[in-house]
N, C-alpha and C positions, 0 to 999 in steps of 0.2 A: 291472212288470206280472206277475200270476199267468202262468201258462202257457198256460194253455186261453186268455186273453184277447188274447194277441200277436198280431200280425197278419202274416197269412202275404202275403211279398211273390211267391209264385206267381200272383196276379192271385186274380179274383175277388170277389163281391157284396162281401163285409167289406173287403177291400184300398180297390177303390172308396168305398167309404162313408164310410172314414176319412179319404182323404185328399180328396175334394172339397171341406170348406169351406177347407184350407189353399192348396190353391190357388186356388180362387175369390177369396182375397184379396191372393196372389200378382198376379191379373191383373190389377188393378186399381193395383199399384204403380207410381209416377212413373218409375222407373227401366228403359227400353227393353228393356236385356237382361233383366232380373228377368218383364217380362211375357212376352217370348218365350219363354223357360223354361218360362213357367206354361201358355200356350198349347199348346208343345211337347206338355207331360204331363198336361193336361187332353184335348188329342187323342186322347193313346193310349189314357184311359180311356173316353172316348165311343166307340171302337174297338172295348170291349168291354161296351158298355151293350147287353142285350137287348128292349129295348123304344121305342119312336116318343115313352111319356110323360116317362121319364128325361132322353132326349137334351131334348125341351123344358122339363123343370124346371130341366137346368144352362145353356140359352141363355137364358131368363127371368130366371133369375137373377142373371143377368150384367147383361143389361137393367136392370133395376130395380134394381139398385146403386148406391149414392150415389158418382157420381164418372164422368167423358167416359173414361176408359181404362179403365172396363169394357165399353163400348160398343165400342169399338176393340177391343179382345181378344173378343170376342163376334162382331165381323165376321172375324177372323183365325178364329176358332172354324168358321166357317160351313161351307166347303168339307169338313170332317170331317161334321160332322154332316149335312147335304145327303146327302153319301156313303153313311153309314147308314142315313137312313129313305131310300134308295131302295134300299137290300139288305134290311132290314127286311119294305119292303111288295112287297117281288118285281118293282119296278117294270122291264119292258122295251119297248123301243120298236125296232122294223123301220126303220131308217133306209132301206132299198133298198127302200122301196114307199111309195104313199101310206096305207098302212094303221099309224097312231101313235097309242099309246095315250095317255087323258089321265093326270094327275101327279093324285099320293093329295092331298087336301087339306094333309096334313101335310103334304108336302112343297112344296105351293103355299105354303103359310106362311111357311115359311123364305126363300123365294124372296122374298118378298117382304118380310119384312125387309132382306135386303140391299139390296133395290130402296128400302126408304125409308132405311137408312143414306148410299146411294151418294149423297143429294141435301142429307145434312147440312152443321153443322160443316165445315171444315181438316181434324182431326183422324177426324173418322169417312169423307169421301169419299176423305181418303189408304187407309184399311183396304180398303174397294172395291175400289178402282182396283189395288191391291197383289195382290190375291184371286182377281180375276177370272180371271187364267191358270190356278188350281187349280180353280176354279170349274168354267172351262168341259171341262176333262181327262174329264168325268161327265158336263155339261151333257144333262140331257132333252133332244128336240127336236123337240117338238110347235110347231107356228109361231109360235101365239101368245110362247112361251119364246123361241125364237129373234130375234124383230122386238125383244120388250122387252128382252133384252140388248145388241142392236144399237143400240138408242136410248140406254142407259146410256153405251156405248163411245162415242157420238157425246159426250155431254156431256163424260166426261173428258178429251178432247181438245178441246175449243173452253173448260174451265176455265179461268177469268183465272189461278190460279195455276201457274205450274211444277211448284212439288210435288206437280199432281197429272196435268200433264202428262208429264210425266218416264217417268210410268208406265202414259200410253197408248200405248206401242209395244208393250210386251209382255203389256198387255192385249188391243190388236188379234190378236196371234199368235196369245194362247191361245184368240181365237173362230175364227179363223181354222184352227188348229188341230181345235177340239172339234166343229167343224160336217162334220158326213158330206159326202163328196162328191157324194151324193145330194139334199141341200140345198140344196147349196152351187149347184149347180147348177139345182132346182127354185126356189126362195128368187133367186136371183141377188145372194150378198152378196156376192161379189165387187167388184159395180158401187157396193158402199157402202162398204170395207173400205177396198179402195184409193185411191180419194181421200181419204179421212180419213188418211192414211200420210202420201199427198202433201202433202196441208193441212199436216201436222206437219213436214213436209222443209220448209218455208219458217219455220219457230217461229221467233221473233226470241232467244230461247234457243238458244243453243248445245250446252247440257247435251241438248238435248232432239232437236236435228239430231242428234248424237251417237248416242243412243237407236236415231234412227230408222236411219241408217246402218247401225249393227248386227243391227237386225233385219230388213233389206233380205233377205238370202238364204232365211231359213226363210220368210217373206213368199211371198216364190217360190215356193219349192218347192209352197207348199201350191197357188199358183196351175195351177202343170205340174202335180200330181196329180189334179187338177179336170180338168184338160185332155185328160192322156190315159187317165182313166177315162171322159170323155165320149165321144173318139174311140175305146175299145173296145166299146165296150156298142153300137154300130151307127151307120148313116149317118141317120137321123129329121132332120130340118131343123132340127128344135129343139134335137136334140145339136150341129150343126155351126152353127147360132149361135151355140152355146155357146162350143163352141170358140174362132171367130173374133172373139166377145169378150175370149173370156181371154186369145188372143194378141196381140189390139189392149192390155188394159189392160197385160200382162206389156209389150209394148216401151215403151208411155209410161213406166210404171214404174221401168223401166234406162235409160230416157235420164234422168226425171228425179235418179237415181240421180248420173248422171255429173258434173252441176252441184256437187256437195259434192267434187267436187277439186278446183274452183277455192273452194271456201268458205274466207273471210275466217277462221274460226279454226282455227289450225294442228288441231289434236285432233282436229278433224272430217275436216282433210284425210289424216291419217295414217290414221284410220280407214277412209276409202274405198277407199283404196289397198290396204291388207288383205284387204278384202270384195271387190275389181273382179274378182279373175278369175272366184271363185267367184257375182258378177252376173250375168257375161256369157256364162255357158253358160246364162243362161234365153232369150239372145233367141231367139224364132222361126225356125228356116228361111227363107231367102226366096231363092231358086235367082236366080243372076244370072250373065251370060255370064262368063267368067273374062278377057276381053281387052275387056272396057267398057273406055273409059279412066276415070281416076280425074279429078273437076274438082274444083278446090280451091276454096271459097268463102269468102265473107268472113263472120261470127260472125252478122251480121243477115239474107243471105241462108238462114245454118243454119235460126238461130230461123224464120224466120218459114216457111220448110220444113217444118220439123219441125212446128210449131203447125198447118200444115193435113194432113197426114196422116205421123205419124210411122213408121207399120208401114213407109212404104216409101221410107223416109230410108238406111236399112241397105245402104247401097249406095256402092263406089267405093274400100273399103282390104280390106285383111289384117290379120292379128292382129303381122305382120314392123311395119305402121307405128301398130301400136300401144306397142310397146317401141321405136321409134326416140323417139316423143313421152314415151315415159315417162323414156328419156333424157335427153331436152332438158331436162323440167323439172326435174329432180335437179339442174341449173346451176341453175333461175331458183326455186326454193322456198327461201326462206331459213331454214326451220326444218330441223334437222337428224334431228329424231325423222321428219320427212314424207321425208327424201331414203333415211333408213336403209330407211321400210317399203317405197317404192319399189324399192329393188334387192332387196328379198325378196320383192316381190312379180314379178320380171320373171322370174323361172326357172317359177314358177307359173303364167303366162301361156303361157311359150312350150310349157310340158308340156301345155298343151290348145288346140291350133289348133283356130279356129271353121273351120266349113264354110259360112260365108257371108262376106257384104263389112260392113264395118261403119261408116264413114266419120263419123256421128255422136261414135263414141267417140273417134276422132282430133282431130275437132276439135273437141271439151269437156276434153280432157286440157290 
């Protein structure tokens, strides 16, 4: 090429413009990695698109391609472009008030594209369900936005297939995540979040108990940030519902937690064992004499204990006969990956004594 013709790779209008139809065709190729690539650097340049029509002529065009893996690379696309027209059109929303502004058409568009990809195809509700967590990082959160994502997250997880449950744990997080705690609170998605976890902690998948396992802690967390942002902002009765919500769903939550160390597939149970200590610093306070005596029950008077009011199950051990049971079962686990994470997990456990009684975890160990 002449000189004056070459294309300068410091970015800019020419750089872009030459390279958009080569990778446009990149993302549309059979080959996984090949389209991630093209994804990748079709991002950076929507990164640097300064206009609302641009970013909509390179998702369009994706669309309208002959071929399902451009549609798939075009929802992988989304979370980029979402990001920019709502820098584009200045778009900001007061999450700490009821005062939230609405979302520019354009950007209601997009949205809702994903919203009709997420209910396609295998191939386009995997992209969704994969996205979501990027998604929500930005997530608007005007109500409307917030409920119609929560519905989407409902589907992913009740999908007859795995591969697209697989990836409603860390879809859950990323809402769970991207929602203010002002929401989170006003909205009560909490009350929808969490059972939808637990539905998944019983998946006849394992890959997918697994999942959930793992995102047991950050789950948490976002529950205790809810919690005591509610109990700072004042005593309102509607704050201290709030609370006594979150710390009702937070103890069901880590009890239903504890059931996955006794789960039938080794992998799951290793995993648990990994994640218990850092569980069990979410349970709630619950002040109890120090000289109760402890009663040992038998596994049905647990359950069915537990099943009527579990906040005040938390009652009758120490964190001392929680590594005596963690003991025990390193003899009776036969897998040796389960018995290895257990003694790495007991120095973990005794580095953080609870200040309560916890007698449920004793006896689900």
């Amino acid at each position: 090429q002449a000189e004056d013709e070459t294309i300068s790779f410091t970015g800019g209008v020419k750089y872009i413009t030459h390279l958009l139809p080569v990778l446009r065709g990149f993302a549309g190729a059979a080959e996984e990695v090949v389209r991630s690539l093209a994804v990748s650097s079709l991002s950076t340049l929507a990164r640097q698109m300064q206009s609302v029509e641009d970013l909509d002529e390179l998702v369009q065009s994706l669309l309208d391609a002959d071929g399902t893996m451009y549609r798939v690379s075009a929802c992988y696309l989304l979370p980029t472009i979402i990001q920019r027209i709502l820098q584009l059109t200045n778009h900001t929303t007061d999450n700490t008030t009821d005062q939230q502004t609405n979302l520019t058409p354009e950007a209601e568009k997009f949205l809702e594209i994903y919203s009709e990809l997420s209910e396609g195809p295998l191939l386009w509700r995997r992209a969704p369900a994969v996205a979501m967590p990027e998604i929500c990082r930005f997530l608007p959160q005007p109500d409307w936005v917030l409920e119609h994502f929560s519905q989407i997250l409902s589907k992913f997880v009740l999908d007859e297939l795995e591969t697209i449950r697989l990836y409603a744990p860390a879809a859950a997080l990323g809402f769970l995540s991207g929602v203010s705690d002002f929401q989170k609170r006003r909205l009560r998605f909490e009350t929808d979040i969490v059972p939808l976890l637990s539905l998944l902690a019983d998946d006849n998948s394992w890959r997918v108990r697994c999942m959930v396992v793992e995102a047991c802690p950050q789950a948490l967390d976002n529950l205790s940030t809810a919690t005591l942002t509610a109990a700072a902002d004042g005593p309102s009765d509607l704050e201290l519902s709030d609370v006594d919500e979150t710390q009702r769903l937070t103890t069901s939550f880590v009890l239903k937690f504890l059931d996955f160390l006794r789960d039938e597939e080794s992998e799951v149970r290793r995993s648990a064992v990994v994640n218990l200590s850092e569980v069990l610093q979410h349970l709630p306070p619950h002040p109890i004499a120090e000289d109760q005596p402890f009663k040992e029950k038998n596994e049905k008077e647990h359950i069915d204990e537990t099943a009527k009011n579990p906040e005040e199950c938390l009652s009758g051990s120490t964190v001392e006969r929680v590594l005596n049971r963690l003991t025990m079962t390193i003899k009776s686990d036969p897998n040796p990956h389960v018995k290895i994470a257990i003694v790495q997990s007991m120095s973990s456990l005794a580095e953080h004594p609870f200040p309560y009684t916890i007698n449920p975890i004793v006896s689900r160990i």
